[in-house]
N, C-alpha and C positions, 0 to 999 in steps of 0.2 A: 328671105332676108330678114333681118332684126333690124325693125325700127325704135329707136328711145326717144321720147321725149323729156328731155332734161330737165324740163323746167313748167311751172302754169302757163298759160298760157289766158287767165282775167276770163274764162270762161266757166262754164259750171263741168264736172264731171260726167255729167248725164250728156251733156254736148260734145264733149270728148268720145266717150264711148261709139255715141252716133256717128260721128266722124270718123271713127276710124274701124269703124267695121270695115270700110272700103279695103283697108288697107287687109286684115284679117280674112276677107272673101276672097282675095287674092290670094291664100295662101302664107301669108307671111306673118311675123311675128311683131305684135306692137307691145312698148313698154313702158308707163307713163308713171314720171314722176311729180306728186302732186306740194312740195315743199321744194319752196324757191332755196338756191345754195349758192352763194359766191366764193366757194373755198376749191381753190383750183384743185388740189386733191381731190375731192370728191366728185367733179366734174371729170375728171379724167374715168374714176371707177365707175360713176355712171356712164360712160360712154363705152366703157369697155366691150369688144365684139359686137359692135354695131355697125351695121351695113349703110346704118341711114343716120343721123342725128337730128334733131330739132330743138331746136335754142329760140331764144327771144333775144331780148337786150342786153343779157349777163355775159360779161368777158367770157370768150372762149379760151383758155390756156392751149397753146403751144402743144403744150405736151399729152394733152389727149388726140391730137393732131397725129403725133409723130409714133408714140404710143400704138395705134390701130392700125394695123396694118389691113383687115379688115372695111376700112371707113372707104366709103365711096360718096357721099354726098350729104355733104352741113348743110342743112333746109331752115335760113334764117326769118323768125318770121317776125321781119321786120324792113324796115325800107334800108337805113345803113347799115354796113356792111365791116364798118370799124371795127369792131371789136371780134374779127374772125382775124386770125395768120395768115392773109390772103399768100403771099407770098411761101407757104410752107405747104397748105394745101394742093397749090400749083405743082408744086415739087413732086408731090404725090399724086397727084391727075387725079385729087378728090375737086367736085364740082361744089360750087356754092353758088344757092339761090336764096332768094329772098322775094320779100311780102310787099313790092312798091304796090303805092297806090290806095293801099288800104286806110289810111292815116289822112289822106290829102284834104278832105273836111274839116277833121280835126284839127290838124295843124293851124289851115288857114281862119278858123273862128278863133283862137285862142292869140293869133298874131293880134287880128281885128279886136279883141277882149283886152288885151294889155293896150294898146296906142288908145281905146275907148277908158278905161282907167286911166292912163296917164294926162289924156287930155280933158277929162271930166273929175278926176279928182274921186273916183268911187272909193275905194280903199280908204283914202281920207278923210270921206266924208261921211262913212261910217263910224270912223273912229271917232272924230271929232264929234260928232251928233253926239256921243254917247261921256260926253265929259260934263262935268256940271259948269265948269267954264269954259263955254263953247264961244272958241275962237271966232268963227260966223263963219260964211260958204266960202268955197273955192270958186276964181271965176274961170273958165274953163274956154277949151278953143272948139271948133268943129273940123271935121275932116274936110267938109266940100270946100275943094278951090286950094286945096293942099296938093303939093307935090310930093306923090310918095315912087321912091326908088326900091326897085325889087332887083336882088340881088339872086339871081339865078332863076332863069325861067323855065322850069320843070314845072311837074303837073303840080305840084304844093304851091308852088310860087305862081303860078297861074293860078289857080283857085283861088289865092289869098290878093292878087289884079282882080281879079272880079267882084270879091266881097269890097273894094275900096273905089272900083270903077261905081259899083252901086252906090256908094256913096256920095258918090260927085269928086270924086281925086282924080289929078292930071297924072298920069302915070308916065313914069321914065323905067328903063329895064337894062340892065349888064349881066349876059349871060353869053357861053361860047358862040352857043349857038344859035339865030336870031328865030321864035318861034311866027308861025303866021297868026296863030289865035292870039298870040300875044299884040299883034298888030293890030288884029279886026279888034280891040280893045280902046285899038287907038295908041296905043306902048310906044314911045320913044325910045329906041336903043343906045345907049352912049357909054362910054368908057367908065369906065369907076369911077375916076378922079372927078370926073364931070357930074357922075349921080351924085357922088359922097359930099358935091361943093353945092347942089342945085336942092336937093332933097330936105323937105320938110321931115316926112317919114323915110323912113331906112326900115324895108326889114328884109333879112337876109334866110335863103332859101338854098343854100348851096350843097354837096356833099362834102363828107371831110376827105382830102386827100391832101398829099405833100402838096399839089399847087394852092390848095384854097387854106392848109394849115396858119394862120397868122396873117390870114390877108387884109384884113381890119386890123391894121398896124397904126401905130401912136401919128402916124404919119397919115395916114388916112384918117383918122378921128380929129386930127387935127384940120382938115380940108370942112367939114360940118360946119353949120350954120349954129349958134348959140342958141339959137332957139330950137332945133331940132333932134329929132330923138332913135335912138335906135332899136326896135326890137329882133332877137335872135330867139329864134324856135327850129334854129337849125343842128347846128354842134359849135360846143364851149370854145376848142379851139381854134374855131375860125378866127376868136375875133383876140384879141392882145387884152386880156381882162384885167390887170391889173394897170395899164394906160385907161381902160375903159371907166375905172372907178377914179383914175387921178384924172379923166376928162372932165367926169360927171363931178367929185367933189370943189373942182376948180372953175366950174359954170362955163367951163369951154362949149359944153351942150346941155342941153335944160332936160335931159329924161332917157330913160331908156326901160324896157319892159326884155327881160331875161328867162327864159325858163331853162337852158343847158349850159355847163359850166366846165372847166376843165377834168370834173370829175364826177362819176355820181353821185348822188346824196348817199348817204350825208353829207354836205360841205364845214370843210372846216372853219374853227368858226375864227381863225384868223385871216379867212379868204377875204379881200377885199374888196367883192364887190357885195357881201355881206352889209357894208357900211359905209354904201356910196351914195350919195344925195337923191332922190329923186327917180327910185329904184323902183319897179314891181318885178317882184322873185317868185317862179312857180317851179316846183320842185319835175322836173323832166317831166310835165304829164300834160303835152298838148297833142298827144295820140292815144292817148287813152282815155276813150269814150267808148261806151257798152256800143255801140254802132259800129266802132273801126276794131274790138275785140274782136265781134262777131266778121266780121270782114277778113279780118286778121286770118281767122281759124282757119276759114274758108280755104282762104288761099295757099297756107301753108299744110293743110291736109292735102288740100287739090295737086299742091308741086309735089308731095311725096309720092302720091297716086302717080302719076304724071310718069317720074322715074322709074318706078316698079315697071309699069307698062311700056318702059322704054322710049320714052319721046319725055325728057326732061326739058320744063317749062322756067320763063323767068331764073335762067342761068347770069348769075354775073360774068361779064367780058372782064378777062382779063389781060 
């Protein structure tokens, strides 16, 4: 079989190679492309007669999809699953895996990182330090004795309950499905409405799909406590982002910490929550950490390996 790798994958060459001798001892054929490309043309030509693909974060087009007749399995190495044709691939009994798991550290420090800026003022206080009319300190809150709401309890959103359980935070939790670790935590499970009305912190954990698309609606934003804040280290469209910055600029809620948006970066720079009060903005990168790289590779050499030898691993249900 022909495997492509479409895209880097934040590791070195020399790690790649090693990686994928496995695949090469096998008999088959690997083919890596080391220049990132979002130009759906060239994604389709690179994918051309390949048995296997492997992607990261870059939009998959459709039409390399339909294009391959060839294609048997998009090996995404990544946790969502958005930006593949789930629905086109199905049609063609191509399988699609991915890389959960790899990221769940990184995630949940960078949630913990923005609600520790927002409630200490870091960003601020750097800037301000360095004014020759310095305004003087921010006075700032602590986490313990806060109520924070975890909006889907997966292993992300579990990991990111632990780093806040450490803290000293009362933990409340809305997810389908009620976890037990999430209980020996101590976790209170309750309806959204009830987190979104109860919750100091908000951060949200969830996958994007038609039921979670917009679920943090201006109607939900509105249930918040004025003083409370929301961070998203999930996906852009969960949350209704242009209610989110006429929340934030109307002091309906005092903060929010943001790193995914309806779009990749670059964002336009008419996007509004560009220039919403009270803001901390990190450009998509709370899974990339040279740790969850390395983790990353791992895994998505491991599911290509996996396939070749016939017992394909980490398949998304569809």
């Amino acid at each position: 079989m022909l495997v492509k790798l479409l895209e880097p994958l934040n590791i070195s060459r020399k790690q790649v190679e090693k990686r994928s001798k496995a695949i090469t001892d096998l008999g088959h054929e690997f083919v890596y492309y080391d220049e990132k490309t979002t130009d759906p043309d060239e994604l389709v030509e690179r994918s051309k007669d390949a048995d296997i693909v492997m992607i990261a974060n870059t939009p998959y087009p459709v039409e390399a999809i339909d294009q391959n007749e060839k294609l048997k399995l998009i090996n995404v190495a990544f946790t969502g699953v958005d930006h593949v044709e789930i629905s086109s691939a199905k049609n063609q009994d191509i399988l699609i895996s991915n890389a959960a798991g790899y990221a769940d550290q990184a995630v949940a420090e960078l949630a913990m990182g923005l609600v520790l800026d927002l409630y200490r003022g870091i960003t601020y206080g750097n800037q301000a330090i360095r004014q020759v009319d310095f305004s003087g300190p921010l006075q700032g809150k602590e986490i313990k004795g806060k109520i924070v709401g975890i909006v889907g309890t997966g292993k992300i959103g579990l990991m990111t309950a632990k780093l806040f359980k450490a803290f000293g935070a009362h933990l409340i939790g809305n997810s389908p499905h009620e976890k037990s670790e999430a209980k020996e935590l101590e976790m209170e499970y309750v309806e959204l409405d009830d987190l979104m009305k109860r919750s100091d912190i908000i951060s949200l954990h969830v996958p994007l799909q038609p039921s979670t698309r917009g679920m943090i609606s201006a109607e939900k934003l509105a249930l918040m406590k004025e003083d409370a804040i929301l961070i998203n280290t999930a996906r852009g469209p969960i949350v209704d982002n242009d209610a989110l910055a006429e929340a934030l600029n109307q002091g309906k809620i005092v903060g929010a910490g943001i790193d995914v948006f309806d779009m990749e970066p670059p964002i336009p720079a008419d996007y509004k929550l560009l220039h919403a009060k009270n803001t901390i903005l990190t450009p998509h990168v709370a899974f990339l950490t040279d740790e969850a790289m390395e983790r990353r590779a791992k895994i998505a050499f491991d599911n290509t390996v996996a396939f070749l030898e016939g017992d394909p691993t980490n398949i998304i249900k569809r």
